[in-house]
N, C-alpha and C positions, 0 to 999 in steps of 0.2 A: 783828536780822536772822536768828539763828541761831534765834528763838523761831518766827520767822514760815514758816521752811525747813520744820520741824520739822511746825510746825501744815498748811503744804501737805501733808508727803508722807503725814499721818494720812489729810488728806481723800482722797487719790487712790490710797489701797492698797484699799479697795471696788471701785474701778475698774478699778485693775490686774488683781484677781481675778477679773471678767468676763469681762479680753481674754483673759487662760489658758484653756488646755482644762482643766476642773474635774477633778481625781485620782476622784472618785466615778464620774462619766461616761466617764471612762478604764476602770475597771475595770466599769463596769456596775450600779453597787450603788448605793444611797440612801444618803441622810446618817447614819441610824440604823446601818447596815451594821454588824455584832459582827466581830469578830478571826477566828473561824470564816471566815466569806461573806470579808471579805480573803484572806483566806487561799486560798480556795477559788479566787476570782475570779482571783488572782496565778496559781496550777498552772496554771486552763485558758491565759492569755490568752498566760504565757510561754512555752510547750512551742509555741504558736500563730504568736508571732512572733520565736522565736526566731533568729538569724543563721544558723544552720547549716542550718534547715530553710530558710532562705529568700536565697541565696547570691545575691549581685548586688542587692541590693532595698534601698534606704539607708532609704527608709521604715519596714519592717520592723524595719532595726535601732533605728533610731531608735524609735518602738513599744515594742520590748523595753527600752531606756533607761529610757524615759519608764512604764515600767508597775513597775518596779524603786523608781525613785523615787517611785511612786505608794503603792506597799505600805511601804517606810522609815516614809512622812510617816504616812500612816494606820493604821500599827501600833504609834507610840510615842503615847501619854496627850497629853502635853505639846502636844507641835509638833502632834497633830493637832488639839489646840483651838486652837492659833495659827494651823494653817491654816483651821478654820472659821471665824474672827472676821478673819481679815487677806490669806485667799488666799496667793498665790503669794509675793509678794514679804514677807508678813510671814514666810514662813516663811526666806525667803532672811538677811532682817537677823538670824534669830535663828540662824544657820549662821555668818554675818561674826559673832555675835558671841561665838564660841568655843565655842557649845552643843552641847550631843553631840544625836543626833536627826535624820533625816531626810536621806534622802539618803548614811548614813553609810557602805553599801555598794557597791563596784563590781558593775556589774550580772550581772557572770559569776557572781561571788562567790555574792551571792545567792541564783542558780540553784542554785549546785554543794549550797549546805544544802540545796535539798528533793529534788535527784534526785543529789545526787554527781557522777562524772564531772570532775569540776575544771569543773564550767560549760557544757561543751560534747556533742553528740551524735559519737558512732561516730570518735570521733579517736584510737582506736587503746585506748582505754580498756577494763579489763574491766568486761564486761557482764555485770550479778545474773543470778538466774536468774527466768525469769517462776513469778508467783504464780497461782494457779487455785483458783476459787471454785465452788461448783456454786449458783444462785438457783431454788429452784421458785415456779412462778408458772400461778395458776388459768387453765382453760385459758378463761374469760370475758374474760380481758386478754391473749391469743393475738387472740382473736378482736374484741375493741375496740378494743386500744391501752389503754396506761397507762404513767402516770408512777410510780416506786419508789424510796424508797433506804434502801439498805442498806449497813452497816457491815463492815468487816475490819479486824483486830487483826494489824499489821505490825511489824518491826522501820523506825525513822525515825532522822533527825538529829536530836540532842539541839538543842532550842531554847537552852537556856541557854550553853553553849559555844559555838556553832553550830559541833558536829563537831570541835573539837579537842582534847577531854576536858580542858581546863582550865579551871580558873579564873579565871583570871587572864591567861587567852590564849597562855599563854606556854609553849614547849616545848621543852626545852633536848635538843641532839647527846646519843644514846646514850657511853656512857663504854666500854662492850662491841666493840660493833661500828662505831663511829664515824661514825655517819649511813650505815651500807650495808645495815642492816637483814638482814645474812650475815654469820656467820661462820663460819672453819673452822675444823674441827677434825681432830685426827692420832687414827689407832685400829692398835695394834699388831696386827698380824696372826700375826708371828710374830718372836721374838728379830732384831732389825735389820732387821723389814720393816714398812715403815705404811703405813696409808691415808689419804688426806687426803679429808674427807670436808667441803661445802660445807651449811651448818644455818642456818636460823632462827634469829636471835638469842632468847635467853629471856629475855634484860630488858626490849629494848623492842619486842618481838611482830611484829619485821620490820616496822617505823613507821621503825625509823631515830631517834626522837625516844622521850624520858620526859618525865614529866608532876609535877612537884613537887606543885603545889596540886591535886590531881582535885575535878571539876566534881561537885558535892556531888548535882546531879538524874543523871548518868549513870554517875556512879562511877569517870569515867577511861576510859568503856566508848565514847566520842563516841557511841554510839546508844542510844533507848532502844525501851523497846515502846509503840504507841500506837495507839489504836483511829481509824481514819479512815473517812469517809462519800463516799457514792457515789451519785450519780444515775444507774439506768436508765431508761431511755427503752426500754420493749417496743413495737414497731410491731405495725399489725395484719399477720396472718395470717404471724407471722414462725416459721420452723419451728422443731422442738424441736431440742435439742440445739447451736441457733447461739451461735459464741460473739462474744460483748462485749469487744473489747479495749480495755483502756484503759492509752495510753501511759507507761511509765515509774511505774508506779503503784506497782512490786513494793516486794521490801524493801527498802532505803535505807542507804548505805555513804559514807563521805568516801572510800574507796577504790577505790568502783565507780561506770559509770552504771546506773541501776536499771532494772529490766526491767519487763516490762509486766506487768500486773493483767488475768486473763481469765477474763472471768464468763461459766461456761458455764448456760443456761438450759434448766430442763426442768421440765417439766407438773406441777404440784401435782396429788397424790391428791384428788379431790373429797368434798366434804363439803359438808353444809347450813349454810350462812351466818347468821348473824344478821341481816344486813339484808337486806329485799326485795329488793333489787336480784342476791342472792347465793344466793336459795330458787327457782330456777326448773329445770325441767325439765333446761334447757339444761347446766345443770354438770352432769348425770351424760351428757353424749352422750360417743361415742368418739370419736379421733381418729385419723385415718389419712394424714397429706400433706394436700390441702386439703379431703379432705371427711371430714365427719360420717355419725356411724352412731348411731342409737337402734333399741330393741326396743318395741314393744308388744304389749299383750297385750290382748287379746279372750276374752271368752266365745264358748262354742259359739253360744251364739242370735245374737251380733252377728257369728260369722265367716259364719255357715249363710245367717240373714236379711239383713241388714245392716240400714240404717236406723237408722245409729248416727254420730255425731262428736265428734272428741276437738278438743281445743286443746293445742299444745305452746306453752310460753314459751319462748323460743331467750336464747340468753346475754346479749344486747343489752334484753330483754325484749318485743319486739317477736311477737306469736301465728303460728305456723304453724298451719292448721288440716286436719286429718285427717277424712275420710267415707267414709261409700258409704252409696247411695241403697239402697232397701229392694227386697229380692231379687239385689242382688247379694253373691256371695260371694266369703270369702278363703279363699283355701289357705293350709293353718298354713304358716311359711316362706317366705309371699312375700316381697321385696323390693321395695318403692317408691322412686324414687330422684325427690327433688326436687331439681329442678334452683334452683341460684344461692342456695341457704340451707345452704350445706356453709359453710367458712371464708374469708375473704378472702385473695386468693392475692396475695403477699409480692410487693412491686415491681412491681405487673402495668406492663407499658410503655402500654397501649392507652390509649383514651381512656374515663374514668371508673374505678372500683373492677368488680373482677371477682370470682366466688366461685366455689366447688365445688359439690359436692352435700350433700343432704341424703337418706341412705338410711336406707329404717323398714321392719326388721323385724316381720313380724306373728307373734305366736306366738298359738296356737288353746290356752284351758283345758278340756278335758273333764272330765265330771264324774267324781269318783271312782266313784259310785255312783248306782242309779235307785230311786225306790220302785213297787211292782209295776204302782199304776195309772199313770205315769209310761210304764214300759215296754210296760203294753199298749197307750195312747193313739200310742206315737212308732212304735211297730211294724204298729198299724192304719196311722197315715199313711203309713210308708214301704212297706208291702206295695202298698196303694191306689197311688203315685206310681210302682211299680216295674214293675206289673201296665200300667199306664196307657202308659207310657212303653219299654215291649218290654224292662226291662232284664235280662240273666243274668248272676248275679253270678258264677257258676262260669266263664262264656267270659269275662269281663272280667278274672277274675283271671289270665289269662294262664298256668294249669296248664295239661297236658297231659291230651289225654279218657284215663280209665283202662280198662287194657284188660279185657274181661269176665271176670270171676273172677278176674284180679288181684292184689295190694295195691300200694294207695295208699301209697307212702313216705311223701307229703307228708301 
């Protein structure tokens, strides 16, 4: 009877592990998922649903529970191949059956390793100070959008101890200060007069607790230094200098709750790319709020005549295309301003994507120098055009007539 008990409950632990909500699909990740992406997946989802952000909401708590025991399971070797081959309930008999593994943390607990605080937000706990990062980013993913990420090197909670700089877990009452973490001390001031002055204990570093066996990865120190990774999300046309908060990210304390991580973003110096998509026009334009500024430059004969077009690549690579029809002219210093090819403007409310402008300065190159028949051919033409056309270059020039016999200041 006991053989045949045995041999049901094999068959219907397959089963059992269907009717569960799967720990992978909890946390968002594949079966392959590394210790990393756990890891990663646990910061966002518990900061997410945690109880204090979400006060009255049993679901929420419940959530936070269930994502606690999601990272246990699937961060110990063992129980997480037991949970792959047996679901939920294999891993339950292997908990009934005195194994360490899975589940083996209260969900505050937990918490309090990756952000400190004893588990909790804003309960009266001290608050780290925020960290600040500066990220430069071309300004082609200003203008597209792009996914990033980048690393910062923080002080964290010792994984090994988790934050209680033991070895062995264990932390025996100061013999100094007698778990107050103060003590006082008397300083003569003068024959029969003293001060009682209230100090930091120097044994056990105002912890209140010593530490016999130190945690051989932190040194006694519950924190160490550790390089952590960061997904930016740049929106289009998001302006320079905004900054990226990201909660509780700072440095990391069993003593404090941790403060926030705040990438502030700004414009990479432009430079020529290695790939096409990174050699176009468009990385050297300027940037102003939502619009764009570029220069071009023209010869005298195409500012004079025209009958000339350019093609700009814009940062997305899509062509702006630049002309003038022949005999129209440019004045060195024009400005052209095309409209809706500036930058995509940041949260536009309307309906569809909006942009700025796109302005194009003309700069005119005159030649350094003429060769003689050069100057008598341009000088025939423009006497002939000047003669033709009634022009005087002395009334144009807006001098004053000089008076007869005179001198000419100018």
């Amino acid at each position: 009877m006991l053989l045949f008990s045995t041999l049901a409950l094999l068959c219907l632990l397959p089963l059992l592990a269907l009717c569960a909500e799967d720990y992978y699909k909890l946390l968002g990740l594949s079966k392959d998922a590394d210790d990393r992406q756990i890891k990663k997946a646990y910061r966002n989802l518990s900061k997410k649903y945690h109880p204090d952000k979400n006060p009255n909401d049993e679901s929420a708590h419940q959530k936070f529970v269930e994502i606690a025991e999601a990272y246990d399971v699937l961060t110990d070797p063992d129980v997480r191949k037991i949970y792959d081959q047996h679901g939920h309930e294999g891993v339950k008999q292997h908990q009934q059956g005195g194994q360490r593994g899975g589940g083996g943390h209260d969900p505050f607990d937990l918490f309090s390793r990756f952000f400190g605080g004893g588990g909790h937000f804003g309960r009266g706990q001290r608050r780290g100070q925020n960290m600040e990062v500066r990220i430069n980013v071309p300004l082609r993913d200003f203008y597209t959008g792009a996914e990033h990420e980048f690393k910062v090197s923080k002080q964290a909670i010792c994984d090994d101890c988790e934050g209680s700089g033991s070895e062995d877990g264990q932390r025996d009452t100061c013999h100094k200060c007698n778990g107050q973490g103060m003590v006082i001390q008397k300083h003569m001031l003068a024959p029969g007069i003293f001060q009682q002055m209230q100090m930091q204990c120097d044994v056990c570093g105002g912890r209140g607790s010593t530490v016999k066996h130190k945690c051989k990865k932190c040194g006694g120190h519950r924190v160490v230094r550790a390089e952590e990774s960061f997904e930016l999300h740049v929106e289009k046309g998001m302006p320079q200098g905004v900054r990226v908060t990201y909660e509780n990210e700072g440095d990391e304390s069993p003593d404090w709750e941790a403060g926030d991580l705040v990438a502030h973003l700004e414009e990479k110096e432009p430079e020529i790319g290695k790939e096409d998509k990174e050699r176009t026009d468009g990385t050297f334009f300027r940037r102003k709020d939502q619009n764009l500024f570029w220069r071009e430059v023209l010869s005298l004969r195409e500012a004079w005549m025209g009958g000339w077009t350019r093609n700009l690549t814009h940062l997305d690579g899509h062509v702006v295309q630049l002309s003038r029809e022949r005999g129209q002219v440019v004045q060195p210093g024009t400005v052209e301003m095309i409209s809706g090819e500036g930058m995509p403007i940041w949260r536009h409310e309307g309906d569809g994507p909006a942009y700025g402008s796109l302005n194009v300065e003309y700069v005119v190159v005159i030649p350094d120098a003429m060769d003689s028949s050069m100057v008598k051919d341009f000088s025939s033409v423009w006497d002939k055009h000047r003669k033709k056309s009634g022009i005087d270059l002395f009334a144009d020039s807006g001098r004053p007539t000089p008076k007869p016999g005179g001198h000419d200041e100018l």
